[in-house]
C-alpha positions in Angstrom: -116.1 -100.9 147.5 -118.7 -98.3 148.1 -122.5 -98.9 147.7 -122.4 -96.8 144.9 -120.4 -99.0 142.7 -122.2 -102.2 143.6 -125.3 -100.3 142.9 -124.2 -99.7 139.5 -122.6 -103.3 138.7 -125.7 -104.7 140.1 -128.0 -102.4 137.6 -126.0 -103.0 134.2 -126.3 -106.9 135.4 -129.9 -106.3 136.0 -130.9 -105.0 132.8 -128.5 -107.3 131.0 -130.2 -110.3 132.3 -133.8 -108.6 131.6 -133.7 -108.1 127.7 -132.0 -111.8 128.0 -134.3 -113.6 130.2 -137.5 -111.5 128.8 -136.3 -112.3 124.4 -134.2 -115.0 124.6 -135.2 -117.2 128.2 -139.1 -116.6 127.9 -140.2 -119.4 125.6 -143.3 -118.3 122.9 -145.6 -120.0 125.2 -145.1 -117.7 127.9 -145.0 -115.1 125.7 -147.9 -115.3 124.0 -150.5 -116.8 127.0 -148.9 -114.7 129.9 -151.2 -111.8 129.6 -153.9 -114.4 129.2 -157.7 -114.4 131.8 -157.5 -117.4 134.0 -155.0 -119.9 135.3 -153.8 -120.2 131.8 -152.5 -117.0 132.0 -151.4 -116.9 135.5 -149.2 -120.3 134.9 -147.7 -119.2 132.0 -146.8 -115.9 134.0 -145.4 -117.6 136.8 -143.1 -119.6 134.7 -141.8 -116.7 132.5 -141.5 -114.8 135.6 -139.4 -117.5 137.7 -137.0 -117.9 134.5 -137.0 -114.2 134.6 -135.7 -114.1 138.1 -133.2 -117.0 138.1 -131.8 -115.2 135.2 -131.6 -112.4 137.6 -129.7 -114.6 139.8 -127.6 -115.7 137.4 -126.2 -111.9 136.4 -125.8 -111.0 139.6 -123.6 -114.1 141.1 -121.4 -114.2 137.7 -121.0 -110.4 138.3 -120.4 -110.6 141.7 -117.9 -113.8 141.7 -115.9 -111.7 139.2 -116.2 -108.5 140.3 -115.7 -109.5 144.2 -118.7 -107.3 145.0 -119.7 -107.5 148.2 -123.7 -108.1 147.9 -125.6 -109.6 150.7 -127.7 -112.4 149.8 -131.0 -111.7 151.6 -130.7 -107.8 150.4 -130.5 -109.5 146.5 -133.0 -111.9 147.6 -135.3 -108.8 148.3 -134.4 -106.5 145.6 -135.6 -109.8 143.1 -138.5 -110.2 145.2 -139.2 -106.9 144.2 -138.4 -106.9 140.6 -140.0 -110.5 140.0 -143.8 -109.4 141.8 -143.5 -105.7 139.8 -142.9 -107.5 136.1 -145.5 -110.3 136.9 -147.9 -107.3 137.7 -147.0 -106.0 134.7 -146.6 -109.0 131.9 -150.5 -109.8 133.2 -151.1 -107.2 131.0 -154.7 -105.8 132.3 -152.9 -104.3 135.6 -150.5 -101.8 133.5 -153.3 -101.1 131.0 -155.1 -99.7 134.2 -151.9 -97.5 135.3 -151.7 -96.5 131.9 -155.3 -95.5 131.8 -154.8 -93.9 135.7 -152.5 -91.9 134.8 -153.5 -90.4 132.0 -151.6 -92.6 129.4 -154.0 -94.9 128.4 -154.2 -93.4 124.7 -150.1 -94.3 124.4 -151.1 -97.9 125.2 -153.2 -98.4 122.7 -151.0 -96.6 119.6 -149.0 -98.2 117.7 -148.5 -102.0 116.7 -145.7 -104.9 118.2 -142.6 -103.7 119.5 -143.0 -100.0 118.7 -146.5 -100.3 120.5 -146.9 -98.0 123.3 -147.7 -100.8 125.3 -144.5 -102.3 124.4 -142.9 -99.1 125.6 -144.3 -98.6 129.2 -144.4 -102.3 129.6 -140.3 -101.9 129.2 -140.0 -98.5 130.9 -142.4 -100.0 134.3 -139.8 -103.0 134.0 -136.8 -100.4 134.0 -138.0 -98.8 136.9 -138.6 -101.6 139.3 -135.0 -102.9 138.1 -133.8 -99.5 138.9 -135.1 -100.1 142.7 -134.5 -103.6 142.8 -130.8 -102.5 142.4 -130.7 -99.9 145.1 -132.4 -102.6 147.7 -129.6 -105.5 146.1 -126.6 -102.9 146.8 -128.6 -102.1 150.2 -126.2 -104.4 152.1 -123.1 -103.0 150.8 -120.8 -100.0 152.5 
């Protein structure tokens, strides 16, 4: 099976598993205290993201018990690394805003309300990236 196709098995799994695990796993709790100042914030971060990642984890083995893929487990343990540190950077809430305001999006951020909030947009666009990469280091092992 070429790295290729486990890259793009382990991508659609990905992104599966991150609209589940960030709408359906993450509890309102997290939700709403995540992006929280202090340790308030920072536990309920660390919880959402861990249920994030083991959700992850989840995807990925179903996908590749029935799909035979042959993924290495320390490549998808570093590709998760990577995905799980990028969305807690991001669901702190404060460290995008900055990016946003860095690079010359800052104004985007603040429009709009809820879900069609440009937060809400490059909040889900950063996530989409990192997943992107996280997939290419997960389908690393493969040839």
């Amino acid at each position: 099976m070429s790295a290729a196709t486990v890259f793009a098995v382990v991508f659609g799994a990905y992104l599966t598993a991150h609209h589940v695990a960030d709408y359906w796993v993450q509890t309102s709790h997290q939700a709403m205290r995540k992006g929280l100042p202090g340790w308030a914030g920072r536990r309920a971060c660390t919880a959402h993201v861990a249920s994030y990642t083991l959700t992850l984890a989840a995807f990925l083995a179903l996908a590749a018990w029935r799909l035979a893929l042959p993924v290495s487990p320390g490549w998808a343990t570093a590709g998760m690394a990577v995905s799980a540190v990028t969305h807690y950077f991001a669901d702190r809430r404060t460290p995008l805003r900055r990016v946003a305001d860095l690079t010359g999006k800052g104004e985007f951020w603040r429009s709009g309300e809820g879900l069609a909030s440009g937060a809400a947009h490059l909040d889900q666009s950063w996530h989409w990236l990192w997943l992107f990469i996280a997939a290419l280091i997960t389908a690393g092992g493969a040839r």
